[in-house]
N, C-alpha and C positions, 0 to 999 in steps of 0.2 A: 815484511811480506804480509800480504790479505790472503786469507781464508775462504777460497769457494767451495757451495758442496753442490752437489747436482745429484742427475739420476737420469733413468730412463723414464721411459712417460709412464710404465705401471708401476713405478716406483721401487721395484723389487731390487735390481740394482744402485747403491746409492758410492756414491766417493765424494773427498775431498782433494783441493788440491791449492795449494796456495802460489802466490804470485807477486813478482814485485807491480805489475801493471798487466793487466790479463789481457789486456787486448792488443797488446802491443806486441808483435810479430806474428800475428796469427797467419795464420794462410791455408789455401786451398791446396790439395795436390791434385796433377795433371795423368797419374798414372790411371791404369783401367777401371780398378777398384773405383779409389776416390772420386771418380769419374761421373761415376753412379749411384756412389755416397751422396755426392753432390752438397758438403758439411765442409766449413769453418771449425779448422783445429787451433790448437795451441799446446805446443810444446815445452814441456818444464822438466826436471831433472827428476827421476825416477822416485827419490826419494822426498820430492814435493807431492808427490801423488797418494791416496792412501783410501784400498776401496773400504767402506765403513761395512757395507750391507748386500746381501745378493752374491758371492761369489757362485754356491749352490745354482744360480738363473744365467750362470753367462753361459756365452760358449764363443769359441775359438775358430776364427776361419785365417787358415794361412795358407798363400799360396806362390808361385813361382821359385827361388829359393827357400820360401821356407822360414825365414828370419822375422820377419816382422809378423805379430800375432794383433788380427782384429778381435777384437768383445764385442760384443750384443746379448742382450737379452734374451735367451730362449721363449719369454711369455710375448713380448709384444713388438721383440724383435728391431729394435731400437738400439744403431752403435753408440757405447759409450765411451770408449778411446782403445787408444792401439799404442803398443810396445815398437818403438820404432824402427825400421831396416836400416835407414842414414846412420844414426845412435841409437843403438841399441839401451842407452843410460839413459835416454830420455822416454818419456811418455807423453804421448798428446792426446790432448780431452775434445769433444765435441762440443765447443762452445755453447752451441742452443740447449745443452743438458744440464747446463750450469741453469742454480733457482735466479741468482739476482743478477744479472745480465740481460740487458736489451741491446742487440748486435745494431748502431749507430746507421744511419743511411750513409752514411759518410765514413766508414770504416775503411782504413787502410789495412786492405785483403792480401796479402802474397800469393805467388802462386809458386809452389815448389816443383821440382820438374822430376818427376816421379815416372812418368815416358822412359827415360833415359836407364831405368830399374827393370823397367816389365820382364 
């Protein structure tokens, strides 16, 4: 497994998250939110996931059921991953948060159907 860490853009929240291939299954969701998120996640087992810095600058928006919790940043308002509604054992990251990652022209996007949740 590789070691990514990211952040938001004021750097206040920071995590790592490791992966055997980080780009590989990533995807987009089709539900409201994600909609308007308009962000490239990727999903990894909860316990791959590990916020470093910043817990103090997040904040929480969850809505419809109630189950899946999005994070951002309270200073610059920037999400940085969500606890998931599908698995709730997974967590997905907002790949453009991640430092060493340049999202490929050519990246093979999923799109998860996240409509069918609303």
């Amino acid at each position: 497994m590789q070691l990514h860490r990211g952040s938001c853009h004021c750097g206040a929240v920071r995590f790592e998250v490791q992966s055997d291939d980080i780009l590989k299954d990533i995807y987009r969701c089709n539900c409201s939110l994600c909609q308007k998120k308009g962000i490239v996640m990727k999903a990894e087992h909860k316990f791959h996931f590990r916020l470093t810095a910043g817990a103090e600058s997040l904040l929480c928006y969850q809505w419809n059921k109630k189950i899946a919790k999005h994070y951002f940043c309270k200073n610059c308002g920037v999400y940085t991953h969500h606890k998931r509604r599908r698995d709730p054992n997974e967590i997905s990251v907002n790949i453009a948060c991640l430092d060493d990652i340049d999202m490929p022209a050519d990246a093979d996007i999923k799109l998860a159907n996240g409509q069918e949740h609303d």
